[in-house]
TIVO-2410 file (N, C-alpha, C; in nm, 3 decimals):
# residues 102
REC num residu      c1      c2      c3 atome chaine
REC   1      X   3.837   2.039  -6.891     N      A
REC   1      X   3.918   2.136  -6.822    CA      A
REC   1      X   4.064   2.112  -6.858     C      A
REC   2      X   4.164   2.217  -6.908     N      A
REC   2      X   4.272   2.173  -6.944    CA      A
REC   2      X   4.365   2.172  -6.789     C      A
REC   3      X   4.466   2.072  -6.839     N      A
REC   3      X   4.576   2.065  -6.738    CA      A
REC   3      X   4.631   2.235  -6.690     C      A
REC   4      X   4.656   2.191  -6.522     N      A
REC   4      X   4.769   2.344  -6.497    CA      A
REC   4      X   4.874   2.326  -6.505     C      A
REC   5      X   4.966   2.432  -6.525     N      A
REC   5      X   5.094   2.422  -6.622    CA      A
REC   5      X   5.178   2.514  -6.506     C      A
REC   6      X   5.255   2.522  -6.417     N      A
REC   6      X   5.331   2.605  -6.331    CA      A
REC   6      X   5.453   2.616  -6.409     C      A
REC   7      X   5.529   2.756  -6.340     N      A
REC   7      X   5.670   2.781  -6.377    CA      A
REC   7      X   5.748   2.762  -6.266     C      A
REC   8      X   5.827   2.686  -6.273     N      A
REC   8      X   5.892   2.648  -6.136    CA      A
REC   8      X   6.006   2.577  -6.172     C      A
REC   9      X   6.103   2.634  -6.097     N      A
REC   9      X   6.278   2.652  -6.177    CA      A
REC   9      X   6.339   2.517  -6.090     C      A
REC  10      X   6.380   2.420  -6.193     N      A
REC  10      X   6.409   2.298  -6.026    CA      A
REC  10      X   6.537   2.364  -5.983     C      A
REC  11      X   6.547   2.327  -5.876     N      A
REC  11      X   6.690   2.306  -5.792    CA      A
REC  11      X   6.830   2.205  -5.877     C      A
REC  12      X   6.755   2.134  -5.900     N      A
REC  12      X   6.855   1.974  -5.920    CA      A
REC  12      X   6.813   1.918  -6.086     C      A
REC  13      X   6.968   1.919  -6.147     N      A
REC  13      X   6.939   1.894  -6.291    CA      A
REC  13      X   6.997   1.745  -6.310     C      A
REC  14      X   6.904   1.674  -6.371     N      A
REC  14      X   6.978   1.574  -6.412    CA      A
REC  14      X   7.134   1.526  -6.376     C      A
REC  15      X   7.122   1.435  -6.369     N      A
REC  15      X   7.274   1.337  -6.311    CA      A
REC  15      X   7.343   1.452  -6.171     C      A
REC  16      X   7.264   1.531  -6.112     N      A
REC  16      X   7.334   1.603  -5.955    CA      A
REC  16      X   7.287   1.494  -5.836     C      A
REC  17      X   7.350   1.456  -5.733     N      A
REC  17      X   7.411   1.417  -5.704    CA      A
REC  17      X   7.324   1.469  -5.507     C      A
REC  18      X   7.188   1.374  -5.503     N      A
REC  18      X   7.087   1.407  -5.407    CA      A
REC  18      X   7.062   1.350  -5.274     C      A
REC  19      X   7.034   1.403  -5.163     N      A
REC  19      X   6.976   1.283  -5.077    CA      A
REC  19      X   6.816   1.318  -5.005     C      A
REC  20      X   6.749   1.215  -5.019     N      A
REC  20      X   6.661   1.204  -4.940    CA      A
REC  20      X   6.683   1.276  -4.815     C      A
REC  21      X   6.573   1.390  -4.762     N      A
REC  21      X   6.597   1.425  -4.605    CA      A
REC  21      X   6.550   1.281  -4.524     C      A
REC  22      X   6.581   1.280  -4.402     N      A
REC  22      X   6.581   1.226  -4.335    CA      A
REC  22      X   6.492   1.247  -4.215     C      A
REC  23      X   6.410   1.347  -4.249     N      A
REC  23      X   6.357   1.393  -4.116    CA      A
REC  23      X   6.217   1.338  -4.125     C      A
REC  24      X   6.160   1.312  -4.013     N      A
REC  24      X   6.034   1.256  -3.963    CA      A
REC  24      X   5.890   1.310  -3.987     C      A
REC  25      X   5.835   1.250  -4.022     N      A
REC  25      X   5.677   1.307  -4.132    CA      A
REC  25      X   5.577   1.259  -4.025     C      A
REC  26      X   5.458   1.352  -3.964     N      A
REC  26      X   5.346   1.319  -3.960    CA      A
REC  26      X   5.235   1.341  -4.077     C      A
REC  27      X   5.191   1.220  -4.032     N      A
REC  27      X   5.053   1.198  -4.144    CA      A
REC  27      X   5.059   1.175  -4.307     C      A
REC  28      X   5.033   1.237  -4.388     N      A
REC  28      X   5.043   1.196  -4.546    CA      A
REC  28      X   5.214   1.264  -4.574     C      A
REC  29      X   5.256   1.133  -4.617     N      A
REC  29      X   5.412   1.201  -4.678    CA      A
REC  29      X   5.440   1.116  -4.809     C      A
REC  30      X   5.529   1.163  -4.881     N      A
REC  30      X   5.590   1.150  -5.015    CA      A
REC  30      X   5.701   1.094  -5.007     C      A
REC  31      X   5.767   1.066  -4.895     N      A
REC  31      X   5.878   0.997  -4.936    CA      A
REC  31      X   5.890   0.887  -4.812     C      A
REC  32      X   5.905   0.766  -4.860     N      A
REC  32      X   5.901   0.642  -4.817    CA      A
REC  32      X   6.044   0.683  -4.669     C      A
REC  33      X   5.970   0.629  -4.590     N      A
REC  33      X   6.081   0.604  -4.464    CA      A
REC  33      X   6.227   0.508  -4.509     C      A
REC  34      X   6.220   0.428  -4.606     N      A
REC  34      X   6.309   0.334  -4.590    CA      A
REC  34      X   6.386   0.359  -4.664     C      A
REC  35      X   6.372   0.480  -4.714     N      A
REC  35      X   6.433   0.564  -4.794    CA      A
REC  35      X   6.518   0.686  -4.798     C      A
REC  36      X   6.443   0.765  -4.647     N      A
REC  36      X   6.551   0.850  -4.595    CA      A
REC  36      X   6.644   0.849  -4.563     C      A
REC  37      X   6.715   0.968  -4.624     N      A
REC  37      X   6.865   0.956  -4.559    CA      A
REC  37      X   6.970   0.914  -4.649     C      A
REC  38      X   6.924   0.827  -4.777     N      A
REC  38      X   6.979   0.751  -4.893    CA      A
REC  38      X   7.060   0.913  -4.966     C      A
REC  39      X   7.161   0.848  -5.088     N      A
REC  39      X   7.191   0.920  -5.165    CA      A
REC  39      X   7.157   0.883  -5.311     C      A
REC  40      X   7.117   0.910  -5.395     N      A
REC  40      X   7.087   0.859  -5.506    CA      A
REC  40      X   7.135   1.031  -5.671     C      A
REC  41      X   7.102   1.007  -5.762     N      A
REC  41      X   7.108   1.037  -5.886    CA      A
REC  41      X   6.990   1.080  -5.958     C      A
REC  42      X   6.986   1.226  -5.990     N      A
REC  42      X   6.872   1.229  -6.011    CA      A
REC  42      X   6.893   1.246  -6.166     C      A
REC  43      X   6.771   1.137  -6.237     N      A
REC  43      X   6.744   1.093  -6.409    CA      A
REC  43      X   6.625   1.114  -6.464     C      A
REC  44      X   6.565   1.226  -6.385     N      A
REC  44      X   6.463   1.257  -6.505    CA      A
REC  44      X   6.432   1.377  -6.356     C      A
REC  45      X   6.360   1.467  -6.435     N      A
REC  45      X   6.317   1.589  -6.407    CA      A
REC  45      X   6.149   1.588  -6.453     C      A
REC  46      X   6.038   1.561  -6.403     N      A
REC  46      X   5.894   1.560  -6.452    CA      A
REC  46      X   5.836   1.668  -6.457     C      A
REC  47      X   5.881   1.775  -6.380     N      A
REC  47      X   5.833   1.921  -6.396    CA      A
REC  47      X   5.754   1.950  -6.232     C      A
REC  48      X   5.677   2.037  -6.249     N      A
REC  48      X   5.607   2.092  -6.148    CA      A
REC  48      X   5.445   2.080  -6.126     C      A
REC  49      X   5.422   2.016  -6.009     N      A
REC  49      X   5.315   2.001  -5.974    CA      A
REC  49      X   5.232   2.003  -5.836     C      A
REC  50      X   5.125   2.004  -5.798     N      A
REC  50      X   5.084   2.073  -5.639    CA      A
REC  50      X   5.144   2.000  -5.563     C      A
REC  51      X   5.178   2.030  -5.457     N      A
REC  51      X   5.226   1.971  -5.369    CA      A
REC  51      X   5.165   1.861  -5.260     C      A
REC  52      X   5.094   1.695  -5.334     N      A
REC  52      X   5.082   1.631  -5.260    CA      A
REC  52      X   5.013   1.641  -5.141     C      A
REC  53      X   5.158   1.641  -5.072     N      A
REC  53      X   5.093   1.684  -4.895    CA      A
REC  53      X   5.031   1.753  -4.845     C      A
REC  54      X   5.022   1.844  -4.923     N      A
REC  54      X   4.952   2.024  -4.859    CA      A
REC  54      X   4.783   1.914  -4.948     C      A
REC  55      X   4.783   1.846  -5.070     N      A
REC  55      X   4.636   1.842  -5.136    CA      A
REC  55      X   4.568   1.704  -5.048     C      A
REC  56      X   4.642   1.678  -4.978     N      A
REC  56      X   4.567   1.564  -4.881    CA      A
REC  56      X   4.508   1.565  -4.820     C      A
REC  57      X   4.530   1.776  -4.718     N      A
REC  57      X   4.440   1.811  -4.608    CA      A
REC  57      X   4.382   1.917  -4.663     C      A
REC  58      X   4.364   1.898  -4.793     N      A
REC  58      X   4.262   1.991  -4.825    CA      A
REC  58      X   4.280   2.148  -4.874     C      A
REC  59      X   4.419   2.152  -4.892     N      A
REC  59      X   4.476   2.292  -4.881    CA      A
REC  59      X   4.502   2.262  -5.060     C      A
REC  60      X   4.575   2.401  -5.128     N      A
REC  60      X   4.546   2.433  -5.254    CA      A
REC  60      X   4.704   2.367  -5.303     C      A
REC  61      X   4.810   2.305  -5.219     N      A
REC  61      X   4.943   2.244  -5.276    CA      A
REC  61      X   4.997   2.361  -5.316     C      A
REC  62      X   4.991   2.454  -5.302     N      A
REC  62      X   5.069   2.571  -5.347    CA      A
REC  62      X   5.166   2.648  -5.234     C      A
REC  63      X   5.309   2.657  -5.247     N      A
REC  63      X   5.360   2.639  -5.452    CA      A
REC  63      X   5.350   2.568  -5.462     C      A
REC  64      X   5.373   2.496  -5.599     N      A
REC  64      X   5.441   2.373  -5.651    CA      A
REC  64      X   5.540   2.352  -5.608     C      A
REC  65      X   5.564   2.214  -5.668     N      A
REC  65      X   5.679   2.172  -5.579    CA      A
REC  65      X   5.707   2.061  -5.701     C      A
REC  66      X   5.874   2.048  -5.750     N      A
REC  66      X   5.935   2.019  -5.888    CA      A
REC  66      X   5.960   1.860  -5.835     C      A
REC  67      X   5.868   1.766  -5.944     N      A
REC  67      X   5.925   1.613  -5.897    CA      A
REC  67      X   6.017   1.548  -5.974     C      A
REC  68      X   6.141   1.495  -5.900     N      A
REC  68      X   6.217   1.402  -5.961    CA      A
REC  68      X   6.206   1.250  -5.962     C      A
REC  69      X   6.299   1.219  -6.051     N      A
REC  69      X   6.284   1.056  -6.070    CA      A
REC  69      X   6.451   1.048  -6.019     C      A
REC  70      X   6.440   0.968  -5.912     N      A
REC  70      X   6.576   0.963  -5.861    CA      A
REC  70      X   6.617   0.800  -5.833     C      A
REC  71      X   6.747   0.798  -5.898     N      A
REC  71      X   6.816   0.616  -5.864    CA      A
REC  71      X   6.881   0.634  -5.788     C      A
REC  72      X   6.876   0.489  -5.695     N      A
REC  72      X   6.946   0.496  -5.583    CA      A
REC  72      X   6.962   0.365  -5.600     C      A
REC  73      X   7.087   0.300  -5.574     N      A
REC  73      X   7.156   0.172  -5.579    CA      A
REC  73      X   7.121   0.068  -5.485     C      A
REC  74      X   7.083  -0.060  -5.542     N      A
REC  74      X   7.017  -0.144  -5.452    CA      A
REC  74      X   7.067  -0.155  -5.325     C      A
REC  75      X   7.182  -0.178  -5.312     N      A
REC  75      X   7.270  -0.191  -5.194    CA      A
REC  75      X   7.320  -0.117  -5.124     C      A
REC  76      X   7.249  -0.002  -5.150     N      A
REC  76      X   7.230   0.125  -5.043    CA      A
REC  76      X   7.111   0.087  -5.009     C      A
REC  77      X   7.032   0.040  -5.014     N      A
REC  77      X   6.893   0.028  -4.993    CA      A
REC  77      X   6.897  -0.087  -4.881     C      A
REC  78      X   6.935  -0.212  -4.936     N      A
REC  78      X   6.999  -0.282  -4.857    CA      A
REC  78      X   7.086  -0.423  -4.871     C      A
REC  79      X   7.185  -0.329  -4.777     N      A
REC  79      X   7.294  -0.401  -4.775    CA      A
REC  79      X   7.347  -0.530  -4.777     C      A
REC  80      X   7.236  -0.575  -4.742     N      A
REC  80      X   7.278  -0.764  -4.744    CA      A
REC  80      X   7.251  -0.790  -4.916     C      A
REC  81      X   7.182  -0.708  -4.981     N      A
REC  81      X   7.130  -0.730  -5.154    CA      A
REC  81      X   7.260  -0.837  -5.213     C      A
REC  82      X   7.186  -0.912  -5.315     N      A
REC  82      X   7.334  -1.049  -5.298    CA      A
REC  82      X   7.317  -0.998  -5.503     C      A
REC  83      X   7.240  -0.909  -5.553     N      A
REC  83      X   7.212  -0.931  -5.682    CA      A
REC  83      X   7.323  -0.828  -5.725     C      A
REC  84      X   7.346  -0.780  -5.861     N      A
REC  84      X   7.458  -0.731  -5.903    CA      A
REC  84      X   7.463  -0.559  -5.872     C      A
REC  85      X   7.598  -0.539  -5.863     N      A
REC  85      X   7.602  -0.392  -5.774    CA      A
REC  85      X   7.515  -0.257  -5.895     C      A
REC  86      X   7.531  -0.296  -6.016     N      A
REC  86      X   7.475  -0.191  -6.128    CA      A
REC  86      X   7.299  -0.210  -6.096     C      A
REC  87      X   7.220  -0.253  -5.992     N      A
REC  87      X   7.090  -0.295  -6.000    CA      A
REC  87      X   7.068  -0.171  -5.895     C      A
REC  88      X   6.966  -0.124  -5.955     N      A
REC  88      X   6.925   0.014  -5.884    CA      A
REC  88      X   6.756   0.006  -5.883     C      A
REC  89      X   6.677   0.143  -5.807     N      A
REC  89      X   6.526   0.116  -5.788    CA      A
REC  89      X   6.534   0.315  -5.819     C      A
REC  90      X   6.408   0.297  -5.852     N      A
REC  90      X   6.423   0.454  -5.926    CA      A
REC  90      X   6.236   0.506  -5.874     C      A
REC  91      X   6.306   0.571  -5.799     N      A
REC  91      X   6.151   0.678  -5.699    CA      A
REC  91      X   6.148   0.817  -5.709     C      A
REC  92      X   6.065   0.854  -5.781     N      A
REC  92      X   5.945   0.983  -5.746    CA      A
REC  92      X   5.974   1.076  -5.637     C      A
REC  93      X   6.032   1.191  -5.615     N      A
REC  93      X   6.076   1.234  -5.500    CA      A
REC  93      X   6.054   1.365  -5.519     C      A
REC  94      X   5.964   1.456  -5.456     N      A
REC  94      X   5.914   1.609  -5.478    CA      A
REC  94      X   6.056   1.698  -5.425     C      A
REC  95      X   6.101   1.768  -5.456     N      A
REC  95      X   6.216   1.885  -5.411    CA      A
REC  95      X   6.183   1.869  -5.267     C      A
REC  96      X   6.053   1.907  -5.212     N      A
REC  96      X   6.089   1.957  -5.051    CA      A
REC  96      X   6.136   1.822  -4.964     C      A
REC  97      X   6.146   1.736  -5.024     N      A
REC  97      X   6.245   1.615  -4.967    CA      A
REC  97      X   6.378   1.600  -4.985     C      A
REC  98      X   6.440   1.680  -5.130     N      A
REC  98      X   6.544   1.672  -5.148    CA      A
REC  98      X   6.655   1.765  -5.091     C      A
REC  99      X   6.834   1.732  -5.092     N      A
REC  99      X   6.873   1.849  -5.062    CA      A
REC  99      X   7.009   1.788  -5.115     C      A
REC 100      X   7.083   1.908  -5.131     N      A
REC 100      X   7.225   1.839  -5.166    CA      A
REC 100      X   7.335   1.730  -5.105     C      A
REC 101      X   7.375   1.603  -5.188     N      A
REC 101      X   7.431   1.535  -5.120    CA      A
REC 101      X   7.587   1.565  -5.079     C      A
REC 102      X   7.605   1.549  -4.928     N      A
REC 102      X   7.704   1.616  -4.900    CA      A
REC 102      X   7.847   1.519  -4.925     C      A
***
């Protein structure tokens, strides 16, 4: 069976400037709690694919939903971090988590 291929226009291009929502998830979610709320950089663009959460309970993930690869600086992450300030962690983050950093 070949791969599905969606058209789906991202929001956020390379090196813009993102944050994690912050808001509270029941049940299967995509973006790590310890993570909300962060601002990070988004460095890669992977394209479009079902939406996770919606394919957990059984539903068809549709629309798609565009995933990024986003860095966010260790010491935003946390603050006591004693290692060098250029050391960053780089996470997987679907659009409907993202939104512009203000």
């Amino acid at each position: 069976m070949a791969a599905q291929s969606w058209s789906c226009r991202p929001q956020f291009s390379i090196g813009a400037t993102v944050q994690i929502d912050d808001r509270s998830a029941l049940g299967h979610c995509r973006a790590p709690s310890y993570l909300r709320g962060l601002t990070g950089e988004v460095c890669h663009v992977h394209g479009a694919f079902r939406d996770p959460e919606k394919l957990a309970y059984h539903q068809p993930g549709l629309p798609p939903q565009t995933l990024y690869k986003v860095r966010i600086s260790q010491t935003s992450i946390w603050p006591e971090y004693r290692g060098p300030e250029s050391d960053t962690l780089e996470v997987d983050v679907y659009e409907n988590w993202l939104k512009p950093a203000v």
